[in-house]
N, C-alpha and C positions, 0 to 999 in steps of 0.2 A: 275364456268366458263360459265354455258350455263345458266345463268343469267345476266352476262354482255354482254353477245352477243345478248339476247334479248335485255335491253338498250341500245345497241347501232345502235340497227337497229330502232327500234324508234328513238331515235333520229335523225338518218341519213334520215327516213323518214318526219316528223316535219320539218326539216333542209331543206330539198327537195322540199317540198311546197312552201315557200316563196323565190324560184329562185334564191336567192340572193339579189331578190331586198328590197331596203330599204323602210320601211313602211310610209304613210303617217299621222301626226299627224296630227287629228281634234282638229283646236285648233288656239291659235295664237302663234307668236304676229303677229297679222293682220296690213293692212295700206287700210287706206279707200279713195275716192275722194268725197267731199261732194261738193254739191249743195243744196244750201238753196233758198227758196221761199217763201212768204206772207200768212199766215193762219189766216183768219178772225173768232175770235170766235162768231159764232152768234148766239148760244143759250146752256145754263147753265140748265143740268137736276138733279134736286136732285133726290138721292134715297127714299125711304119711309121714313127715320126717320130723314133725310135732314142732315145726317153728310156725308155724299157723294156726287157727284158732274161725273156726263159726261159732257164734252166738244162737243159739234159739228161745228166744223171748215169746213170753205168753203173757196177752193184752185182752181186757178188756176190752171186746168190740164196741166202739162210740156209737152204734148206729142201735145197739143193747141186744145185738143178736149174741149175747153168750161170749163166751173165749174165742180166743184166735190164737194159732202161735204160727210167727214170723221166723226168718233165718236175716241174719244183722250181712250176712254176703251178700244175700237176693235183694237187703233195700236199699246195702250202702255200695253195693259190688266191690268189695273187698274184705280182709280177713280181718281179726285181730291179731295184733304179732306180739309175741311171747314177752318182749320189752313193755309193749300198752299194758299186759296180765298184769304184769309185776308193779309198773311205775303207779297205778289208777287202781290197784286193789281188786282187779275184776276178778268176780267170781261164780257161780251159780248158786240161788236165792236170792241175791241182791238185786233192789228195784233201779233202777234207769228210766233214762225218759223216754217216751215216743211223743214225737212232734207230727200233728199236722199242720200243718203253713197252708192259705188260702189266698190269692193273692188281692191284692186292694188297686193297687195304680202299677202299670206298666205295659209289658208285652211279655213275661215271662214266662216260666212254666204256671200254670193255673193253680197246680193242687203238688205241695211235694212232701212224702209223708216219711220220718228218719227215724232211727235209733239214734241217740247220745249215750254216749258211755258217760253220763254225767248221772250222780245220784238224784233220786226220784225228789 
């Protein structure tokens, strides 16, 4: 008996913590607002055994402070690989997108800002 009555003061205590309120899940299903804008690739770095590939894209800052230029590694963290080059046409001068997503309903990331290797 003075075994249930310890479980059930834990419990009642665990219970007591979270107020009642219902928990928030990290997570989705998120809903984003994007805005898309011109990303100039204008220069193609290989790695040392040249089956990799950084992108460095020059954008139009949205906020109108002037140019920016981004590395497509530092926003996607990873490369381009030599098959994406060939398969998608990618080259330096050609425009692609940058995405900022802003998000509308959820728990997810707030603000997430990409490169597409998709034409502008």
């Amino acid at each position: 008996m003075k075994r249930f009555r310890y479980l059930f003061i834990i419990f009642v205590i665990i219970n007591s913590c979270r107020n009642g309120k219902k928990e928030n899940v990290d997570g989705g299903p998120c809903s984003y607002e994007d805005k898309t804008y011109p990303a100039r690739l204008v220069k193609l770095e290989a790695s040392p055994d040249s089956s990799t590939f950084n992108g460095w894209f020059e954008i139009d800052d949205p906020s109108g402070n002037g140019k920016d230029t981004i590395s497509y590694l530092r926003m996607t963290n990873r490369d381009i690989t030599k098959e994406q080059l060939q398969k998608d046409s990618i080259a330096a001068g050609n425009i692609y997108k940058y995405v900022e997503s802003t998000i509308k309903t959820g728990e997810c990331d707030p603000d997430v800002r990409m490169i597409r290797l998709e034409k502008y």
